[in-house]
C-alpha positions in Angstrom: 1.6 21.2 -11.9 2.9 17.9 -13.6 0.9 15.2 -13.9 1.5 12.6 -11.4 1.5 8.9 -12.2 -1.4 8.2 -9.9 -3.3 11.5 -11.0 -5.7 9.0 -13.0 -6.5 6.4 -9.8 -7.6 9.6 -7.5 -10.2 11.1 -10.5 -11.7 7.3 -10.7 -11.8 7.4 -6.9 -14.4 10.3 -6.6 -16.7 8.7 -4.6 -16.1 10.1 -1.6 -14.2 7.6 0.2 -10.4 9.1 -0.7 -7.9 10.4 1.9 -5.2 12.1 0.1 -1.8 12.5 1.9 1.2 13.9 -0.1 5.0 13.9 0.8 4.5 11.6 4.1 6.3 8.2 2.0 9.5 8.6 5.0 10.0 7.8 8.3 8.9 9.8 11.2 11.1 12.6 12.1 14.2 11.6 14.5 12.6 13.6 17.3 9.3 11.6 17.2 10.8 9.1 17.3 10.8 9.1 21.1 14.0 6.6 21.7 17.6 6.2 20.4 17.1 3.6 17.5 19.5 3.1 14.4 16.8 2.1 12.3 16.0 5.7 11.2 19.7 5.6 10.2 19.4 2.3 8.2 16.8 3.6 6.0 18.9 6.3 4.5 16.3 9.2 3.7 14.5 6.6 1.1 11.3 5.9 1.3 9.6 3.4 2.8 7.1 2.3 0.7 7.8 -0.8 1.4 6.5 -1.3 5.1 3.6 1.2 4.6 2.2 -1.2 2.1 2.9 -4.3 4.4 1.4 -2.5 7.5 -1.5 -1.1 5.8 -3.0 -4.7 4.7 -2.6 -5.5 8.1 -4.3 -3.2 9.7 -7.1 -3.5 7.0 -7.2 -7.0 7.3 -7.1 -7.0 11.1 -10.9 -4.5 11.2 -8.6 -1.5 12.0 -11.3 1.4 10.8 -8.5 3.9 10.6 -7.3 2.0 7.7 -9.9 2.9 5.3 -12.3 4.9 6.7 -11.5 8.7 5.1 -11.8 11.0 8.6 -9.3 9.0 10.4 -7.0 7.8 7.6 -4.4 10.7 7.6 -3.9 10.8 11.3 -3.4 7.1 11.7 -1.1 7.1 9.2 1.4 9.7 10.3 1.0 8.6 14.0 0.8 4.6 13.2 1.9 3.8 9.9 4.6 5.6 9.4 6.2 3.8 12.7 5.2 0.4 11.5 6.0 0.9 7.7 9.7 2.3 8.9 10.2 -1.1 11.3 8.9 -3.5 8.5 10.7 -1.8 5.9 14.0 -2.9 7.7 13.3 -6.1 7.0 13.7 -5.5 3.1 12.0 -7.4 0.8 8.4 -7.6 -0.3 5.3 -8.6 2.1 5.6 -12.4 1.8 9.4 -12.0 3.4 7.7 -8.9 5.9 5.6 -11.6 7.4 8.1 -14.6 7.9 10.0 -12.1 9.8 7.5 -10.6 12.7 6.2 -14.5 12.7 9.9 -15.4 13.8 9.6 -12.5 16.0 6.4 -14.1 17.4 4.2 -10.8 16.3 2.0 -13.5 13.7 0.3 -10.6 11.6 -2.8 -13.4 11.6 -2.9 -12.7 7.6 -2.8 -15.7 5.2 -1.3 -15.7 1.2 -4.1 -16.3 -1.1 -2.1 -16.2 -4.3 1.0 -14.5 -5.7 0.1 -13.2 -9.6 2.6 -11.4 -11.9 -0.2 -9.8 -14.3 1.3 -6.6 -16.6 -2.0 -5.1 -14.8 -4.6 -5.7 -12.3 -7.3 -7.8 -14.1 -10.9 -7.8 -13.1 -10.4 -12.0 -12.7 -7.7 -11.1 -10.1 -9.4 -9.7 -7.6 -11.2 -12.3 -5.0 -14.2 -11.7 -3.0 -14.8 -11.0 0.3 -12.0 -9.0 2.6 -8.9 -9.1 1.4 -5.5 -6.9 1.2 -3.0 -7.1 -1.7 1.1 -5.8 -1.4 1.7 -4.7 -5.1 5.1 -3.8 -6.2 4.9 -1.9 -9.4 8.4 -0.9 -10.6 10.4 -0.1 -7.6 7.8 1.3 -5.6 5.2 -0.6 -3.4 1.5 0.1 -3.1 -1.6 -2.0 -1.4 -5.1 -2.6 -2.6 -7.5 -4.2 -0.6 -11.4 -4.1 -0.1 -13.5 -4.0 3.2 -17.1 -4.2 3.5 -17.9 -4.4 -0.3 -15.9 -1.2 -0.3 -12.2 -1.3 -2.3 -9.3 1.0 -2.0 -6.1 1.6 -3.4 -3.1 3.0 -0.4 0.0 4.3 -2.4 2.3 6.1 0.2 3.0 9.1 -2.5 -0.6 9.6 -2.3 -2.5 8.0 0.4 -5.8 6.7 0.4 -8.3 6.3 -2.9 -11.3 5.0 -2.1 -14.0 3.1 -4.8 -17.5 2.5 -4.5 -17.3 -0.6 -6.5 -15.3 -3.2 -7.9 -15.2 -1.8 -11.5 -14.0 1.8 -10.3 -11.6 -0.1 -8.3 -9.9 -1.9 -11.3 -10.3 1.2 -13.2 -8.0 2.9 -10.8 -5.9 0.1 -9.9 -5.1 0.2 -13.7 -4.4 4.0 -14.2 -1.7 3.5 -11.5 -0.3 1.0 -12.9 0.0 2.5 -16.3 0.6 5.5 -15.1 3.9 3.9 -13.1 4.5 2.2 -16.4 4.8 5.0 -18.3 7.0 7.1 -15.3 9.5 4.3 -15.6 10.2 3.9 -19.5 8.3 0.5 -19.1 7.3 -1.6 -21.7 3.8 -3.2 -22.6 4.9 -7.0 -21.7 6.9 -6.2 -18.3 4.9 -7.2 -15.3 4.0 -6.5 -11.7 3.9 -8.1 -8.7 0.8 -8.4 -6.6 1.0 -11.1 -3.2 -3.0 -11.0 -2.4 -3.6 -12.1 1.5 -6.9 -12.8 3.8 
């Protein structure tokens, strides 16, 4: 089997806290979908990377357990996620435009932007303390880190959910994605990627 860009992040995540959910980066199927909507047609058969990683800080942010903890991670994703991530994905853009919209919709996420870095990786000075989520766009695709409870994670939608014990395995991870999107996309060492980092 080919190596896969984000092969690296999973073997640094081996700590037990890792939910790993393949081919589910879409939107629900038209007959789950449970009402006539034309956003399913909007979205084209793409991905939506996009919304996943918006919806997933959210929910981490907002003590959703399902978010991170590893035994309920797959379900909530197909059943929630996926829904939310196809909605939010409408709305184009990155998380900072995802959360002017469902404020104008009056559906405040509660989350607040800490800082907006464009970093050519995640550096260990990056990351903050305490809870916090992060939308990261890496290349034309969208991921989310974010740490809980003094535990951090990395949520790719290609993958799903890589869990670290500590902050160094974390950044480890975070890293090996990175270059391993780098490298998938014919990128060079100087161009950078964009992480919005939210409470």
């Amino acid at each position: 089997m080919a190596k896969k860009y984000y092969d690296g992040a999973i073997a640094a995540g081996k700590d037990g806290l890792s939910c790993i959910v393949r081919k589910e980066n879409n939107p629900p199927p038209v007959a789950s979908w449970g009402t006539a909507d034309d956003t399913l047609v909007r979205q084209g058969g793409h991905g939506i990377c996009k919304g996943l990683a918006t919806a997933w800080v959210i929910a981490l942010l907002s003590g959703q357990k399902e978010a991170h903890e590893k035994g309920s991670f797959r379900k909530y994703f197909t059943e929630v996620l996926k829904f939310q991530g196809t909605y939010i994905k409408d709305f184009g853009q990155h998380m900072d435009g995802h959360v002017k919209q469902l404020k104008k919709m009056s559906a405040d996420p509660g989350v607040r932007l800490l800082k907006k870095v464009t970093p050519k990786t995640l550096e260990m000075s990056d990351v903050p303390s305490g809870n916090w989520g992060a939308y990261v766009s890496v290349w034309k695709h969208d991921v989310a880190f974010g740490s809980y409870n003094n535990k951090y994670y990395v949520m790719d939608p290609n993958c799903g959910l890589i869990g670290f014990s500590n902050k160094w395995k974390f950044v480890a991870g975070a890293q090996s994605l990175v270059e391993g999107r780098r490298t998938r996309k014919n990128k060079g060492p100087d161009d950078t990627i964009g992480i919005w980092f939210y409470a």
